[in-house]
N, C-alpha and C positions, 0 to 999 in steps of 0.2 A: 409628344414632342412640343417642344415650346416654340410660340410663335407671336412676332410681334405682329402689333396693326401696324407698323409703318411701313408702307412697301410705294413700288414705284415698277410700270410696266409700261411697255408701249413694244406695238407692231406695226406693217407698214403691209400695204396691200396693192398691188399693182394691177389696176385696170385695163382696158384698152383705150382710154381717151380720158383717164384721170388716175390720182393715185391716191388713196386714203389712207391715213395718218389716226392711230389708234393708241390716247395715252392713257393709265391709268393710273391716280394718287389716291392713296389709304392714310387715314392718321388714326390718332387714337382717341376711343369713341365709347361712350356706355353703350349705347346701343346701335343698331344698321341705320345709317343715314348716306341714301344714296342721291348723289346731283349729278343730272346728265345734260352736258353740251353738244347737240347733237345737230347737222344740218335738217331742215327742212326734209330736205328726200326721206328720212331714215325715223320722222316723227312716228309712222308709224310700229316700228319695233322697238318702241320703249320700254315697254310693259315686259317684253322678253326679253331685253335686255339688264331691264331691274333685275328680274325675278335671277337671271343668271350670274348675276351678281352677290347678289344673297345669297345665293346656294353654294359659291363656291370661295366665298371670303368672308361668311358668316356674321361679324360686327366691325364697326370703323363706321368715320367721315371716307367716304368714298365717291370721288370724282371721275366722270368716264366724257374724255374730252374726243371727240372725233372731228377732223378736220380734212377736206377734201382741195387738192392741188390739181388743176384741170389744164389737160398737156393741149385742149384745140382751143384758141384762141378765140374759135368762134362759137365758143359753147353758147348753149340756150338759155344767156341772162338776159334783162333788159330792163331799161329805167320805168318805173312806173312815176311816170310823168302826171297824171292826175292828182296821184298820192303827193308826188313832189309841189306841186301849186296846191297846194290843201298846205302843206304845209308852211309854204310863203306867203301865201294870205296871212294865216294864223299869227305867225313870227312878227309881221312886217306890223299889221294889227295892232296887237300887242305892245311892238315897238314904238307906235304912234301914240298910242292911250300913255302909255310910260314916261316919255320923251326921254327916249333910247335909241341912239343912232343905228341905222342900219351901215355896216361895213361890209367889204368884199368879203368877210370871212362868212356871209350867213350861207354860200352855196356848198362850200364844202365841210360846214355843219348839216345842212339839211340832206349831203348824202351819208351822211353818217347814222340818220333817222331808221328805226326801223322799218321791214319790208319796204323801202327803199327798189334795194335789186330784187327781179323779179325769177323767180325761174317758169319758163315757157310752155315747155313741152317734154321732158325726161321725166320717164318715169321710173319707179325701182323695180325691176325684174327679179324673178326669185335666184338666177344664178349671182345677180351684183348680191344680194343681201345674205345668202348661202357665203359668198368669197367673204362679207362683212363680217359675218359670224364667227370666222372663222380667224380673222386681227383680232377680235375682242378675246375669243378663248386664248391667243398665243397669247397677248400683251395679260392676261388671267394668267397665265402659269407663270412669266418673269415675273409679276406681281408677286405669288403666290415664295415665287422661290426666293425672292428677298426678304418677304416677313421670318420665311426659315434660318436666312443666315444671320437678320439682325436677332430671332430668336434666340438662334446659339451664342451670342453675344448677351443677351440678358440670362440665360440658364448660367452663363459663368458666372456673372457679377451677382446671382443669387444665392447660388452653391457656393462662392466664398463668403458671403455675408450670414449663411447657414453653420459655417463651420467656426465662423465668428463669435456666433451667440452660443453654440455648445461650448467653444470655450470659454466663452465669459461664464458661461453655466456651471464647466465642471471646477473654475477658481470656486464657487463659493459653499459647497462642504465645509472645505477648512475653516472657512473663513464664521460658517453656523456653529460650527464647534467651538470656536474659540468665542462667539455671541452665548451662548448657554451657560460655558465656564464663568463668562462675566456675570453674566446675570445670576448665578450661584452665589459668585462672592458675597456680589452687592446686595445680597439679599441675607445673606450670615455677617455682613458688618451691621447691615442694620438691626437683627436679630440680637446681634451684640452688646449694639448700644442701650437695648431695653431689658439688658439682665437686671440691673440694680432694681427694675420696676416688677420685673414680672419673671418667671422662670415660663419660655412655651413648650410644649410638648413639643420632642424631637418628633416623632412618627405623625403628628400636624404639619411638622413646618415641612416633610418630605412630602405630603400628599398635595398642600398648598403647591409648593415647590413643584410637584408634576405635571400639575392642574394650569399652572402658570405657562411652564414649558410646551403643555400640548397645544395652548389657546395660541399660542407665536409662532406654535412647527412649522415649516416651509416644505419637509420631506414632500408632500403629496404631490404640491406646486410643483415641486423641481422636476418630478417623475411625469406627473402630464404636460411640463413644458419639454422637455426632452422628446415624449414619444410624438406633441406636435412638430417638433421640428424632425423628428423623421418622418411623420405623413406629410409634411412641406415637401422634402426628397423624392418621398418616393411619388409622391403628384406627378413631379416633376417626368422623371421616369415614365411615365405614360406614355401612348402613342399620341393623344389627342395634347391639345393644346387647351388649360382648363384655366384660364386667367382667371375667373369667379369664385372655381372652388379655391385654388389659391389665398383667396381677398379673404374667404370662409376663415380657413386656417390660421390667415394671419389673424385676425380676430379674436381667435382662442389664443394665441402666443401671447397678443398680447394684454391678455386679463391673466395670466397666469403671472407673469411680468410683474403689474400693477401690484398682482395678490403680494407675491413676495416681497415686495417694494414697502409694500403698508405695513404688513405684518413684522419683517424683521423689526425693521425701526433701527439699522444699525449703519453706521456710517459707510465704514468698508463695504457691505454688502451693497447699500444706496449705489454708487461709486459704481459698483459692475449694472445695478440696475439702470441705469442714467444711462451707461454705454449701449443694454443692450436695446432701450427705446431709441438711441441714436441710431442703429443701425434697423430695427424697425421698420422706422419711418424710411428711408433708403428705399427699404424692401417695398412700401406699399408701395413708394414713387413707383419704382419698376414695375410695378405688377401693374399702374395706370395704363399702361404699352402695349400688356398681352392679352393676345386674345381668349 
């Protein structure tokens, strides 16, 4: 199943004297990159919160934002006031040696300063960080169930741009055929024009002639670009979500691509080749997305 990196979760956890707020954003990513904004209380389950993250959204930019809304009024904050004159010395200081006015605005800069506010006395119990565990895995699954649906949204735009380039593929038979016959002609007018000089052997000029047409054949191209774009499909078709092997295969499609491209040398052909690197490149874009 296809699946993209961009998803978006969030759950909500009700306490008895606060309520926590658990969001999760994924983008698209080479590899696991996880950033976690986490209060103070909860530093300590970072590390299990990484590792849970990884396990169950694999790769992506992923951001795990927790924020706490406290319903008692007189919860256990309070001004760390030393911290704060530490930092009005400093400021004021500073603003002396500069000749840099101090304004009313430096007190509510300096609460803006970190550890600032202090927390007193709450500690994390296992039942608060059991409930907390349990926002992160809900807001993990709506995460989880977004990358599937914007998945199913790139599995189509990939499956038409699949069925795109077979048919760019099966225009050009005709179109080889009718490159062969030229190259026939064009090779018996010139033969022509050097009767007066030389008479060549007909059973030469057919083995040349074959010699020439094998070194140009596309046949082989076409049939391993063909059976790559059905191991593209049936990738696809899998239960896992294989955004890498995908990048694999595109890869092969398109040296087979190129190969033909070079080898024809024929204008018509060129024409479908150009279209099918146009839609190519589409495909890699998308496959940037998935996981």
């Amino acid at each position: 199943m296809i699946q993209s990196m961009t998803g978006y979760g969030k759950s909500t956890c009700q306490l008895s004297h606060k309520t926590l707020t658990v969001e999760i954003r994924s983008l698209n990513s080479k590899t696991l990159d996880i950033s976690l904004k986490l209060p103070y209380l909860y530093k300590s389950g970072e590390q299990e919160l990484r590792s849970l993250l990884g396990k169950k959204l694999g790769r992506g930019k992923v951001e795990l934002l927790i924020t706490i809304e406290s319903k008692d009024e007189s919860a256990a904050y309070s001004l760390n006031t030393p911290l704060m004159e530490k930092y009005y010395l400093e400021l004021t200081a500073f603003s002396r040696k500069h000749d840099i006015p101090v304004t009313d605005n430096l007190l509510p800069a300096i609460l803006r300063l970190p550890e600032v506010y202090t927390q007193e006395t709450e500690t994390l119990d296992q039942e608060e960080w059991e409930q907390l565990h349990q926002a992160v895995e809900e807001a993990l699954k709506s995460t989880m169930e977004y990358r599937q649906s914007e998945g199913l949204h790139l599995k189509k735009d990939l499956q038409e741009r699949i069925s795109k380039l077979k048919s760019l593929l099966a225009d050009i038979p005709p179109l080889e055929k009718q490159r062969r016959e030229g190259i026939r002609k064009r090779l018996s007018a010139a033969l022509d024009e050097l009767q007066d000089v030389a008479t060549p052997d007909p059973n030469r000029f057919e083995q040349e002639l074959i010699y020439y047409l094998e070194k140009f054949d596309i046949t082989e191209e076409m049939v391993r670009l063909e059976q790559h774009l059905d191991y593209f499909s049936d990738t696809m078709a899998e239960n896992i979500s294989a955004g890498k092997k995908l990048g694999f295969i595109t890869q092969e499609i398109g040296r087979e691509i190129n190969t033909i491209g070079s080898k024809a040398n024929d204008a018509p052909i060129q024409r479908h080749v150009v279209q099918m690197k146009d839609e190519l490149e589409k495909i890699k874009e998308q496959l940037m997305n998935i996981l």
